[in-house]
Residue frames as qw, qx, qy, qz and C-alpha x, y, z in Angstrom:
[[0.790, 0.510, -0.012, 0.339, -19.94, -43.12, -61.39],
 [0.587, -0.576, 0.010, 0.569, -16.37, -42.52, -60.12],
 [0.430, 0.870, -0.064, -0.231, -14.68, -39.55, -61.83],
 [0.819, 0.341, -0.191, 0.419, -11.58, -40.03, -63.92],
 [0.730, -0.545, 0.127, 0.392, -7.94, -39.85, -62.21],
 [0.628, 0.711, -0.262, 0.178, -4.89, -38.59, -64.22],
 [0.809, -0.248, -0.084, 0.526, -1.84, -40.41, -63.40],
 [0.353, -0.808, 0.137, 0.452, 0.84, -37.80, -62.60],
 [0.307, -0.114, 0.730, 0.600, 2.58, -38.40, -66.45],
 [0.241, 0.689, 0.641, 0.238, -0.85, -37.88, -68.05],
 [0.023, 0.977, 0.212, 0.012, -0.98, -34.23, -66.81],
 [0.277, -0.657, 0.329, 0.618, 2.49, -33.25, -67.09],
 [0.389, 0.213, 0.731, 0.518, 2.02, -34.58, -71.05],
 [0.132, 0.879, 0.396, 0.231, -1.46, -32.41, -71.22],
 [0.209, -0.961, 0.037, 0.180, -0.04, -29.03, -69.68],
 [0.498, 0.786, -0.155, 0.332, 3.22, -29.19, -71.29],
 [0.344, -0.830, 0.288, -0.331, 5.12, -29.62, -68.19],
 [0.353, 0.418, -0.820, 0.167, 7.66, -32.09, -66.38],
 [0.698, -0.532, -0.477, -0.051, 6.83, -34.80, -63.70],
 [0.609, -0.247, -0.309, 0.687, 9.55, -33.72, -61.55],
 [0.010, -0.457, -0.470, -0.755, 7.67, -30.21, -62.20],
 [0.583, -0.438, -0.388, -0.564, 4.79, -31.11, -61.08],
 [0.717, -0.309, -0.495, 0.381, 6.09, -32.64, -57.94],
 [0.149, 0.001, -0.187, 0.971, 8.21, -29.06, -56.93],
 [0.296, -0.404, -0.230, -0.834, 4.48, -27.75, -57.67],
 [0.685, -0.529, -0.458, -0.204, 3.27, -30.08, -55.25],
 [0.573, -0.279, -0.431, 0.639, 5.78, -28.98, -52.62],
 [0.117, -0.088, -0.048, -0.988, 4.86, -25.10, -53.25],
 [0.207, 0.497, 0.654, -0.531, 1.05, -26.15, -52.64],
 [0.436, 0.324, -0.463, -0.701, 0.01, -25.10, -56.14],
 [0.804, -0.036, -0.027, -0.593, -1.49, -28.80, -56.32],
 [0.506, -0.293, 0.732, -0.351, -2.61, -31.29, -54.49],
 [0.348, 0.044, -0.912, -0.211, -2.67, -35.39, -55.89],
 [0.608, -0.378, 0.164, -0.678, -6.14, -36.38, -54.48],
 [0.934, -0.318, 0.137, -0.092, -4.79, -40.12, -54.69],
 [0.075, 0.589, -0.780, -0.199, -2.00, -42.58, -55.43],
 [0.904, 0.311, -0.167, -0.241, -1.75, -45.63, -57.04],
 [0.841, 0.128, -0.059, 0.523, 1.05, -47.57, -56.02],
 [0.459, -0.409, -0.072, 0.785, 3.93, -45.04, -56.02],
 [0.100, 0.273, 0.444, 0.848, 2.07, -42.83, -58.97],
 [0.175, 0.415, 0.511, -0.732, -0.03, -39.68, -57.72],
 [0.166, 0.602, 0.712, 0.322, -3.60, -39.29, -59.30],
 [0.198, 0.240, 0.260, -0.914, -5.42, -35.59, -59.76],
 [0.351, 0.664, 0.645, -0.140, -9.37, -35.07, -60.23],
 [0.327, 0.520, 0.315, 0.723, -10.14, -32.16, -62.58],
 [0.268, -0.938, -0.182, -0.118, -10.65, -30.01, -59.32],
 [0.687, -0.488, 0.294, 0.451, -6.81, -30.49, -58.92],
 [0.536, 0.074, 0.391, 0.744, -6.15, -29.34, -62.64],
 [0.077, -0.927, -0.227, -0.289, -8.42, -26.46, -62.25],
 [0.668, -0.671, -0.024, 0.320, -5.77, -25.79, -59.56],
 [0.694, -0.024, 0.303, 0.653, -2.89, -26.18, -61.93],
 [0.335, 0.587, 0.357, 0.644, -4.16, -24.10, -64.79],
 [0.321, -0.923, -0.205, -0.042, -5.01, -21.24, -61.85],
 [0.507, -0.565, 0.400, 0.513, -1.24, -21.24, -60.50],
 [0.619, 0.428, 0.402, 0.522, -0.51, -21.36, -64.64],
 [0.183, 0.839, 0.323, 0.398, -2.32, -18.13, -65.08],
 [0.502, -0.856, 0.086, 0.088, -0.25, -16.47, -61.98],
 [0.622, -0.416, 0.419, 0.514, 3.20, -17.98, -62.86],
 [0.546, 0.280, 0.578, 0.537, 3.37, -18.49, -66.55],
 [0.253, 0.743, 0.506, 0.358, 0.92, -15.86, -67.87],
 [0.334, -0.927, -0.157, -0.074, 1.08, -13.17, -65.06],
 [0.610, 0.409, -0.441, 0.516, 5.04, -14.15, -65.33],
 [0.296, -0.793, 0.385, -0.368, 5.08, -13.91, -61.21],
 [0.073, 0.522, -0.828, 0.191, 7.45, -15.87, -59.52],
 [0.597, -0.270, -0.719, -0.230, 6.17, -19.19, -57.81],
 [0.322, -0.036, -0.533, 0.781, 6.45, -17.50, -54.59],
 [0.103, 0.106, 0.011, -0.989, 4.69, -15.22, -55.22],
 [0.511, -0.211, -0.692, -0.464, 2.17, -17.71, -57.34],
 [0.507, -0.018, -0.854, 0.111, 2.12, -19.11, -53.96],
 [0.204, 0.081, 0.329, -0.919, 1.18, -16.08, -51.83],
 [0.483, 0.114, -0.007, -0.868, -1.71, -15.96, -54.21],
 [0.597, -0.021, -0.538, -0.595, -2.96, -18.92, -54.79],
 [0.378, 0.121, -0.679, 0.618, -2.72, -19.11, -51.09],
 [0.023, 0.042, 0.228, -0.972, -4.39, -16.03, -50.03],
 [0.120, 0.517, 0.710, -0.462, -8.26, -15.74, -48.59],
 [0.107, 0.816, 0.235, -0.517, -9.04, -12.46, -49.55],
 [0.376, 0.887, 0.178, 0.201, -9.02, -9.96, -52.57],
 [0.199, -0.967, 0.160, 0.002, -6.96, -7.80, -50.83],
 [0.568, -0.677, 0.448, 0.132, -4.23, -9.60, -50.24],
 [0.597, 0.150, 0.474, 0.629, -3.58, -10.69, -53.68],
 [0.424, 0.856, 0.081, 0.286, -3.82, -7.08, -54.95],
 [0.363, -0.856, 0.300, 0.212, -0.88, -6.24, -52.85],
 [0.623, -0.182, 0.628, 0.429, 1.21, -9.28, -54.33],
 [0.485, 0.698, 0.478, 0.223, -0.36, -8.18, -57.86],
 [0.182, 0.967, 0.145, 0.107, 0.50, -4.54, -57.73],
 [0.366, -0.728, 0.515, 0.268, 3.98, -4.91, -56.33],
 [0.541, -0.007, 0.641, 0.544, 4.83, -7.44, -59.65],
 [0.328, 0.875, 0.357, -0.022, 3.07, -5.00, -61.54],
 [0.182, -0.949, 0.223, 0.126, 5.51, -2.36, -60.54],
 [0.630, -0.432, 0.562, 0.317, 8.16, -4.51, -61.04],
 [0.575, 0.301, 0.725, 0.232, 7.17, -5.22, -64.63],
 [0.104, 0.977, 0.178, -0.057, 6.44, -2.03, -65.44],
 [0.379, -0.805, 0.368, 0.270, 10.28, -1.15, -64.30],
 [0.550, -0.192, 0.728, 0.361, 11.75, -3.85, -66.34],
 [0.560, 0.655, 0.427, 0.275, 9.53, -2.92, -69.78],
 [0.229, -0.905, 0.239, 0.266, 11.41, 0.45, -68.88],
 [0.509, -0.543, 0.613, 0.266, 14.44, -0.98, -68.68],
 [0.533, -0.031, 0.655, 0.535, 14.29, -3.20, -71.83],
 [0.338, 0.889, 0.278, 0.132, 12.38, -0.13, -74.07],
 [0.036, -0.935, 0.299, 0.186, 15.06, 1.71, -73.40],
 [0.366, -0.460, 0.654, 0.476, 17.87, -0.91, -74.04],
 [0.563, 0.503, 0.575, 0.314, 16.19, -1.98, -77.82],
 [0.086, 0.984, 0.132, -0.080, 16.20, 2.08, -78.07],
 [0.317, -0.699, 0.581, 0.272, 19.83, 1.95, -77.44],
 [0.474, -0.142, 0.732, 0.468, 20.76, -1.02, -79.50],
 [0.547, 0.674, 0.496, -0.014, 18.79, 0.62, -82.61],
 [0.037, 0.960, -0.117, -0.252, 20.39, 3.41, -82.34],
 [0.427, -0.531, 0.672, 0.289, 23.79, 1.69, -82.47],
 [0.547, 0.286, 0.696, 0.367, 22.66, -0.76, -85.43],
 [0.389, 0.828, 0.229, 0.332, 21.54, 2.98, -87.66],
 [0.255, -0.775, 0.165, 0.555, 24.53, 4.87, -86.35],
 [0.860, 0.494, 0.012, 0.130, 25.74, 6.12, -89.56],
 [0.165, -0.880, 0.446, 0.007, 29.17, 6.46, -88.05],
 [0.868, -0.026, -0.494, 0.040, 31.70, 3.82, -88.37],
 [0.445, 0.111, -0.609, 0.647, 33.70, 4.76, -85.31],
 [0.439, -0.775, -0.344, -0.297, 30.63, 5.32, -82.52],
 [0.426, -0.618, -0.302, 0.588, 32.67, 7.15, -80.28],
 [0.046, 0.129, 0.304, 0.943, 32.69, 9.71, -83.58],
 [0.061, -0.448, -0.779, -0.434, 29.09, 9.81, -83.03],
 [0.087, -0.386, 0.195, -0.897, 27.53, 12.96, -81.83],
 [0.708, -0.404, -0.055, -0.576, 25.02, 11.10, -79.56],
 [0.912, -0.364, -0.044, 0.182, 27.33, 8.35, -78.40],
 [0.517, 0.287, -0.352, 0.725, 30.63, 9.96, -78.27],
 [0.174, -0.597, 0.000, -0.783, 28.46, 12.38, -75.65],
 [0.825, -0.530, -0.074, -0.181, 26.96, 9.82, -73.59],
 [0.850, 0.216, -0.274, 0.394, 30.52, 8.14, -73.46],
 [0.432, 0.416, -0.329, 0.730, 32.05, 10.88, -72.77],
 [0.496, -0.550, -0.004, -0.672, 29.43, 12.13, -70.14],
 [0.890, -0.440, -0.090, -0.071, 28.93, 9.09, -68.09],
 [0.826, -0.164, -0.294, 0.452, 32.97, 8.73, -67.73],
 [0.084, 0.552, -0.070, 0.826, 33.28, 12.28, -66.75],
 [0.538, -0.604, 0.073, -0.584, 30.32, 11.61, -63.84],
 [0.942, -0.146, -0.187, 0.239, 32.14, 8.35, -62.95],
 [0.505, 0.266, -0.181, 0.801, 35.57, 10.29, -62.46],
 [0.044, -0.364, 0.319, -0.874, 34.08, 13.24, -60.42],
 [0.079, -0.163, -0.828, 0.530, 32.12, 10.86, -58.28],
 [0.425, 0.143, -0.011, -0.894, 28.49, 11.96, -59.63],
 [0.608, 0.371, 0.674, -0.196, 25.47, 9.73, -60.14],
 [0.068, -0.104, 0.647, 0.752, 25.37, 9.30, -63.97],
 [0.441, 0.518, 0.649, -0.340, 21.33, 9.68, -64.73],
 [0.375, 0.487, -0.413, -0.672, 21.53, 10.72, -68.54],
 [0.796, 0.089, 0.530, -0.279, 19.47, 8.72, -70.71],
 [0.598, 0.032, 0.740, 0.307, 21.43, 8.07, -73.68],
 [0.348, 0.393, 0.578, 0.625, 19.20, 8.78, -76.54],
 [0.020, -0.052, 0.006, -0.998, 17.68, 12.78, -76.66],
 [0.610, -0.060, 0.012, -0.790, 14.23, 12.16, -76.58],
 [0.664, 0.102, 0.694, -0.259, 11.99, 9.54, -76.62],
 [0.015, -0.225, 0.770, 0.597, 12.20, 7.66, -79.82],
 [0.687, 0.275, 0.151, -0.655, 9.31, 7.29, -82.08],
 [0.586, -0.099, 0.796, 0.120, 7.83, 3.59, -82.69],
 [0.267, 0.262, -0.636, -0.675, 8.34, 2.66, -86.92]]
């Protein structure tokens, strides 16, 4: 018994994805059509085991498709924890980055000031950062005094 095929429109419908997608995936090597039909490519379900693998790298694991591609590329263990621990880092940097700016725009939405440059925690930074900008200083103050506690 032959297994079943999925035309190239069947699995961009299941997975939630475009054909013209799925094609760029096939040019990254993320997966491979095992036939064609006419001008329409066919995967087995060892070809959407493929997909949902490069899913769990791009989509879930949010790494580029480059990167997807390193790894779902790569031989060894090793060589996807390098690619793994450098988007780690990266991700890490960027929850930083936006914990600190929701910290910032909270602050602003409960200033009870109406003129926030009256405010004793932004009129400071304000004034601080264009003080370290004027005397040519790295500006590395973080805005809010401490580390805000989550409500």
């Amino acid at each position: 018994m032959m297994e079943r095929l999925y035309s190239i429109s069947e699995v961009a419908e299941a997975f939630g994805l475009s054909v013209p997608t799925l094609r760029y995936y096939e040019e990254r090597g993320l997966i491979r059509p095992v036939a064609r039909r006419g001008r329409v490519r066919h995967y087995d379900h060892a070809a959407l085991e493929q997909l949902v693998y490069a899913q769990l790298w791009h989509d879930d694991g949010m790494m580029p498709l480059a990167d997807t591609a390193a790894v779902v590329e790569s031989a060894h263990a090793e060589d996807r924890r390098a690619l793994i621990t450098a988007q780690r880092a990266e991700m890490l940097a960027r929850i930083r980055k936006l914990t600190r700016a929701a910290a910032v725009l909270e602050h602003l939405l409960e200033c009870p000031t109406d003129r926030p440059l009256e405010c004793p925690v932004t009129g400071a930074y304000i004034r601080a950062r264009v003080g370290a900008a004027l005397a040519g200083e790295e500006f590395t103050d973080d805005f809010l005094p401490g580390p805000s506690e989550p409500r």
